[in-house]
KELO-255156 format. One record per atom (N, C-alpha, C): x, y, z; residue number from 1; atom name; residue in three letters. Coordinates in steps of 0.2 Angstrom, whole numbers, plus 2048, in hexadecimal, padded with zeros to 3 digits. Layout:
# residues N
+-----+-----+-----+-----+----+-----+
|  c1 |  c2 |  c3 |   k |  a |   r |
+-----+-----+-----+-----+----+-----+
|   X |   Y |   Z | NUM | CA | ala |
...
+-----+-----+-----+-----+----+-----+
***
This chain:
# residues 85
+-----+-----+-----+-----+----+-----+
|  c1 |  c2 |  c3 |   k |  a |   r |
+-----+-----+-----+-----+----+-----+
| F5C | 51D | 349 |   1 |  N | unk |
| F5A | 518 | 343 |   1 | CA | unk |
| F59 | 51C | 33D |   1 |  C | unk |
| F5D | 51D | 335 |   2 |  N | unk |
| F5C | 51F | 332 |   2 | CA | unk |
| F57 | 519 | 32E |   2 |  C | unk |
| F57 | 51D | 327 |   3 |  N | unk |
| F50 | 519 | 322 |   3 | CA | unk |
| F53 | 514 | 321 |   3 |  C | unk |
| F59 | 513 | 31E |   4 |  N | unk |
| F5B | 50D | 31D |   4 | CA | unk |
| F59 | 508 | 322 |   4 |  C | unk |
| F5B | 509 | 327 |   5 |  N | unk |
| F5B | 506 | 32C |   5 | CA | unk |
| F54 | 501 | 32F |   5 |  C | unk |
| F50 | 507 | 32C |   6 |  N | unk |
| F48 | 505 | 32D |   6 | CA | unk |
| F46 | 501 | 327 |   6 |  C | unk |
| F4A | 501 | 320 |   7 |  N | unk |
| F48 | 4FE | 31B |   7 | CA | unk |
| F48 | 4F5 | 31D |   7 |  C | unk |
| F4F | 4F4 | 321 |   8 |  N | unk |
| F52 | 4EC | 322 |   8 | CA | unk |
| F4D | 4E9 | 325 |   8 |  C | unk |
| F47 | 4EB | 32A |   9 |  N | unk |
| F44 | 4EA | 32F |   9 | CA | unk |
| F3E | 4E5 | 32C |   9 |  C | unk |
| F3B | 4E4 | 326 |  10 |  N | unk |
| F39 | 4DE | 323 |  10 | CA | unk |
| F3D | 4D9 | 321 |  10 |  C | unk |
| F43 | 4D8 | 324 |  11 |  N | unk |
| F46 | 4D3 | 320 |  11 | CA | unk |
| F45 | 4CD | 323 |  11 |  C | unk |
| F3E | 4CD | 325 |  12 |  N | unk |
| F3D | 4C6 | 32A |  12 | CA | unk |
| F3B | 4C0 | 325 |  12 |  C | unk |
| F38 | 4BC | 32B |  13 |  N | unk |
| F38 | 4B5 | 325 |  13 | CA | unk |
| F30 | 4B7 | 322 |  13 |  C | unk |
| F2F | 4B6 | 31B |  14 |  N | unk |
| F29 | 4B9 | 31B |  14 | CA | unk |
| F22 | 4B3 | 31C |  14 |  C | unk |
| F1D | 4B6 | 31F |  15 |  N | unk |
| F17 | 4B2 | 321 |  15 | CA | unk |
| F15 | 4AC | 31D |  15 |  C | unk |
| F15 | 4AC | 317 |  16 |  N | unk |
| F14 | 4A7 | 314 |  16 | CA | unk |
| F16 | 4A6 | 30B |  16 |  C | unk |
| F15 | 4A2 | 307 |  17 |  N | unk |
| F1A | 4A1 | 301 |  17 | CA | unk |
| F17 | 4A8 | 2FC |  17 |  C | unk |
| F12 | 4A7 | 2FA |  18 |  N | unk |
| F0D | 4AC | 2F8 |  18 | CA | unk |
| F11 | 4B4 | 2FB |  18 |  C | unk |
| F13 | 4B4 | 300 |  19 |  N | unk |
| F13 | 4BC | 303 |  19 | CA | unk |
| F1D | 4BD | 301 |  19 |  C | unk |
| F1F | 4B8 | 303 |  20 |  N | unk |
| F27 | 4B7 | 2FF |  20 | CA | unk |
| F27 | 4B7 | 2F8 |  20 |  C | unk |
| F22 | 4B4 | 2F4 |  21 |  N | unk |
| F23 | 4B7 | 2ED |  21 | CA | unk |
| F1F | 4BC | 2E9 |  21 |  C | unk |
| F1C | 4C0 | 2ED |  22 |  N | unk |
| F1A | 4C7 | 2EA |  22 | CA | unk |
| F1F | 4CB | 2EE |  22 |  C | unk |
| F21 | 4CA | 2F3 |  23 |  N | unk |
| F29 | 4CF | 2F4 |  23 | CA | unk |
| F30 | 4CE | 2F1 |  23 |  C | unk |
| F30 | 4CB | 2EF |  24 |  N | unk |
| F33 | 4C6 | 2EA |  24 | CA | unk |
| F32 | 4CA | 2E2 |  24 |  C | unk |
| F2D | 4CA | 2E0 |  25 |  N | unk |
| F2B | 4CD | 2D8 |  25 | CA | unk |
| F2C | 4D4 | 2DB |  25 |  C | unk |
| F29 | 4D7 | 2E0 |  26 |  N | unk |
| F2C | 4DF | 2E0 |  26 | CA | unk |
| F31 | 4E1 | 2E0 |  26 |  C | unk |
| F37 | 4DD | 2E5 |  27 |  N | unk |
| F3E | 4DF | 2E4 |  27 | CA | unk |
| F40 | 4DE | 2DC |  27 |  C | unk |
| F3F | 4D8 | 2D8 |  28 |  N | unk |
| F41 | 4D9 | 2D2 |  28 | CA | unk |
| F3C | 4DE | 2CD |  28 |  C | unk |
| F38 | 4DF | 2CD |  29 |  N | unk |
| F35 | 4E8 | 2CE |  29 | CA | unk |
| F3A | 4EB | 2CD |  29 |  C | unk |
| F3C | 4ED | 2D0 |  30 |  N | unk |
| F40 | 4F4 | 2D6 |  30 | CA | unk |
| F49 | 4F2 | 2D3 |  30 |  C | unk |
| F4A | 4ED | 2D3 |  31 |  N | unk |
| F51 | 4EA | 2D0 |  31 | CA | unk |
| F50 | 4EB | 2C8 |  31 |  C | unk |
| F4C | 4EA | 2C5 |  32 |  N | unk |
| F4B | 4E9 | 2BD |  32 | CA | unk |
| F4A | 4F3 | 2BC |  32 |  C | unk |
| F45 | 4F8 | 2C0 |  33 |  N | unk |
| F45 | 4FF | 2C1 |  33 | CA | unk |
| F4B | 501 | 2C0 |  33 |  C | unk |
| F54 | 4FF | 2C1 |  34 |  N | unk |
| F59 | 503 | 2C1 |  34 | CA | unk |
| F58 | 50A | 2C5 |  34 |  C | unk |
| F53 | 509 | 2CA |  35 |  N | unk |
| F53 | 512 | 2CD |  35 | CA | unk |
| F57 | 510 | 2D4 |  35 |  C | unk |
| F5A | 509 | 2D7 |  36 |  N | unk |
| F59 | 509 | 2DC |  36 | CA | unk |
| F64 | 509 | 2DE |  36 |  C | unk |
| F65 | 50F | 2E4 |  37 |  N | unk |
| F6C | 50F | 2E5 |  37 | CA | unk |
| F6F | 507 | 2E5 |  37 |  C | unk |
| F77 | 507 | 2E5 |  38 |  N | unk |
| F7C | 500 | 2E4 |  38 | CA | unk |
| F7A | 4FE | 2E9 |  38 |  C | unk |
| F7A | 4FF | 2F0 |  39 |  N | unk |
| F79 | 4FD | 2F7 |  39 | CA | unk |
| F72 | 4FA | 2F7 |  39 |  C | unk |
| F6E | 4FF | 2F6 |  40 |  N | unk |
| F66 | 4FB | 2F4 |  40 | CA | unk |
| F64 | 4F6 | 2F2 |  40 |  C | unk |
| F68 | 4F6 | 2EA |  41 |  N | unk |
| F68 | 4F0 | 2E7 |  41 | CA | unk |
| F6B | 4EC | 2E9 |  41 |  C | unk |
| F71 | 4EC | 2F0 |  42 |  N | unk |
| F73 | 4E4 | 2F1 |  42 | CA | unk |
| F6E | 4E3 | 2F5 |  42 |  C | unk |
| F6B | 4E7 | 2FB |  43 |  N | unk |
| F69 | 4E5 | 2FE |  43 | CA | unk |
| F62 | 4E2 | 2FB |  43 |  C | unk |
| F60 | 4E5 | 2F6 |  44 |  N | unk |
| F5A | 4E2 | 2F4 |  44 | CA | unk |
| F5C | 4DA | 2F0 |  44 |  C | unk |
| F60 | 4DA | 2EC |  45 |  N | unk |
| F62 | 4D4 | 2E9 |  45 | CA | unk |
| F65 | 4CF | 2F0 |  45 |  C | unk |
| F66 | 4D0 | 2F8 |  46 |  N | unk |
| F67 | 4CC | 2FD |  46 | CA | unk |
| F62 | 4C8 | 2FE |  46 |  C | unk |
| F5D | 4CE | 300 |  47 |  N | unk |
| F56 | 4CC | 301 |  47 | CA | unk |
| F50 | 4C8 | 2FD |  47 |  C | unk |
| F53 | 4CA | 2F7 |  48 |  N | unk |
| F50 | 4C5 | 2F2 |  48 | CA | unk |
| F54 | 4BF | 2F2 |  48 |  C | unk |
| F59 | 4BD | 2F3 |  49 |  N | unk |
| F5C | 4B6 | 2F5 |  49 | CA | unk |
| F5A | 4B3 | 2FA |  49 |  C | unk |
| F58 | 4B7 | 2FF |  50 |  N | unk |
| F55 | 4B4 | 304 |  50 | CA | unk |
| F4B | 4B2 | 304 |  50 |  C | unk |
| F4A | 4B5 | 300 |  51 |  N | unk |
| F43 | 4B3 | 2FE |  51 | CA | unk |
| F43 | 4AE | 2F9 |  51 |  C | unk |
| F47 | 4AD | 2F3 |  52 |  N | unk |
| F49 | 4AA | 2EF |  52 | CA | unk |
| F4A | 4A0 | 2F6 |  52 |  C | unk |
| F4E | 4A0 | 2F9 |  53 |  N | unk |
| F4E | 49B | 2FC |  53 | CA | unk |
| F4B | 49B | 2FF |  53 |  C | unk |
| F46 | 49F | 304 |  54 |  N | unk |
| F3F | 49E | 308 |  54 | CA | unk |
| F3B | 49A | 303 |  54 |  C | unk |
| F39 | 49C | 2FC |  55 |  N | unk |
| F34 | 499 | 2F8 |  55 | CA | unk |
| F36 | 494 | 2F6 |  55 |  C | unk |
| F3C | 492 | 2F6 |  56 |  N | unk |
| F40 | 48B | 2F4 |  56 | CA | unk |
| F3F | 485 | 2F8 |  56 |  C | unk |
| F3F | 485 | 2FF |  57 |  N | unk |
| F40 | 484 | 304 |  57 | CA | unk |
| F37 | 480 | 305 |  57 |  C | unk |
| F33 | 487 | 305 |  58 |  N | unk |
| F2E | 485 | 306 |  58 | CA | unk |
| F2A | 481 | 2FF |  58 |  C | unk |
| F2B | 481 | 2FA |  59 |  N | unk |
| F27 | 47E | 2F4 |  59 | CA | unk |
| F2C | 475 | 2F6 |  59 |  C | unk |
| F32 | 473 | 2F8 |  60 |  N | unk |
| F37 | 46E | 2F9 |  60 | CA | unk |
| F31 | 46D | 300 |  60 |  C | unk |
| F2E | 46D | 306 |  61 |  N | unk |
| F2B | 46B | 309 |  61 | CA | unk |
| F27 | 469 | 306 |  61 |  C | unk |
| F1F | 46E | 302 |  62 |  N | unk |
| F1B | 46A | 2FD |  62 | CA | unk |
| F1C | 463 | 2FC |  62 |  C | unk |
| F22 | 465 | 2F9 |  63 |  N | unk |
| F21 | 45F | 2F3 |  63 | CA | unk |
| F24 | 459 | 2F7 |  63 |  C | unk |
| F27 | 45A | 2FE |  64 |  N | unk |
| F28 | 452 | 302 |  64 | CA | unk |
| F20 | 451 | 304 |  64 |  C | unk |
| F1D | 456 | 305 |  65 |  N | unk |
| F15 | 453 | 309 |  65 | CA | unk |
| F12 | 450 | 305 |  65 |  C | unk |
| F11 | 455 | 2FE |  66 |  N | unk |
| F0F | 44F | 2F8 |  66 | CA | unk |
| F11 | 447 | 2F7 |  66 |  C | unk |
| F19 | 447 | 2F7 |  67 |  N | unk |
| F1C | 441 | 2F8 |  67 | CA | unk |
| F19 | 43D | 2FD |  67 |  C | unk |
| F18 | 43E | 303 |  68 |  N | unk |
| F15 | 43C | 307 |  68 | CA | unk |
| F0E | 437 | 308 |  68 |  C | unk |
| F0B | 43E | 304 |  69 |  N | unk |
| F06 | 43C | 303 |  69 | CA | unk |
| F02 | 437 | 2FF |  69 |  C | unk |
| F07 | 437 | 2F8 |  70 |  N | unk |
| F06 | 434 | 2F3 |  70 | CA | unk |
| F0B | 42F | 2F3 |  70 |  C | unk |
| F0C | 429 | 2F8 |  71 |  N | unk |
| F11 | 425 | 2FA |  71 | CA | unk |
| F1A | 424 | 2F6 |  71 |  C | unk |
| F1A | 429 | 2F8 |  72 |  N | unk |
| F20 | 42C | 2F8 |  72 | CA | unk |
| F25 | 42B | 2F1 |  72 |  C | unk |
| F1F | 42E | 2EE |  73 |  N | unk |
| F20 | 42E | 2E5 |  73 | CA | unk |
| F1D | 432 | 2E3 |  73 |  C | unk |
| F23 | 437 | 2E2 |  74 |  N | unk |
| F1E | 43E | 2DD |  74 | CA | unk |
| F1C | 43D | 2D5 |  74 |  C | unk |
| F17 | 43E | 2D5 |  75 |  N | unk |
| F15 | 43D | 2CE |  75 | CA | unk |
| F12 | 443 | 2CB |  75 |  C | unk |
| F12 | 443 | 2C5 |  76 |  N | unk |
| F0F | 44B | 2C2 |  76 | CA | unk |
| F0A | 44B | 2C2 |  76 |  C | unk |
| F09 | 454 | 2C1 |  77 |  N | unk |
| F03 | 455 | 2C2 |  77 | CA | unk |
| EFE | 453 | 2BB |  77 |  C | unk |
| EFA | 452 | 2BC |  78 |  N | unk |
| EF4 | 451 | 2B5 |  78 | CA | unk |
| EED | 456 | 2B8 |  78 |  C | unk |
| EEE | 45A | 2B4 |  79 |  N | unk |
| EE6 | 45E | 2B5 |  79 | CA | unk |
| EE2 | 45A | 2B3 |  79 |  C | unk |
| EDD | 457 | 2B4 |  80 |  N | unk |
| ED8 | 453 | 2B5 |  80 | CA | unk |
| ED3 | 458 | 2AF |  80 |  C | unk |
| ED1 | 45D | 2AF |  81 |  N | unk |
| ECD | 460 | 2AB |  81 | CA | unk |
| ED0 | 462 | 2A4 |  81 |  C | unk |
| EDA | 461 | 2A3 |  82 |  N | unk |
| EDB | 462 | 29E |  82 | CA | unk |
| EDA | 45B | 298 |  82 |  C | unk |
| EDB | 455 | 29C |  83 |  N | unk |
| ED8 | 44E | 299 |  83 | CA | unk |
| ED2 | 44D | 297 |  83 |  C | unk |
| ECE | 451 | 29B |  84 |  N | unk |
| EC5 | 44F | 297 |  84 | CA | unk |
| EC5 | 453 | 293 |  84 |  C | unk |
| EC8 | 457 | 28E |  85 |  N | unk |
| EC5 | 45B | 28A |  85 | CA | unk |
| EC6 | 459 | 286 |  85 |  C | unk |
+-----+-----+-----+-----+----+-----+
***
C-alpha cells in the first residue's frame, strides 16, 4: 500500500454535517494553495463533490423535518431578537 493509497482511505461518509463541512473548507484550502499535483487535485475536487452532496443531502432532510413539523409549510426564518430591537 503506497501513500496515495493510504490518503483515499477517509473517503467515507463523513460522521455528521459539521464534520463534511470543515473537510469540505480544507480541501478548498488545499485546491485554492495551487501546491497540490493534477491527480491530487481531481482527487480532491472528487471528494469535495462528494461532501458537497452529503451536506446537500443532509440540510434537504432538515428542512422536510421542519416541514413536518411546522405543518407542512416552510416559513422563514425571523430571529425573534432582531424584531424587538
Amino acid at each position: 500500500m503506497n501513500a496515495t493509497t493510504r490518503k483515499q482511505a477517509p473517503a467515507s461518509q463523513p460522521a455528521s454535517y459539521e464534520q463534511a463541512a470543515a473537510e469540505l473548507e480544507q480541501l478548498v484550502q488545499q485546491l485554492e494553495s495551487g501546491q497540490m499535483s493534477l491527480d491530487d487535485t481531481l482527487k480532491a475536487y472528487a471528494r469535495g463533490s462528494q461532501l458537497l452532496r452529503y451536506c446537500r443531502e443532509q440540510l434537504q432532510s432538515v428542512e422536510q423535518q421542519v416541514q413536518i413539523l411546522d405543518g407542512s409549510e416552510l416559513k422563514p426564518y425571523a430571529d425573534e431578537r432582531s424584531a424587538d430591537d
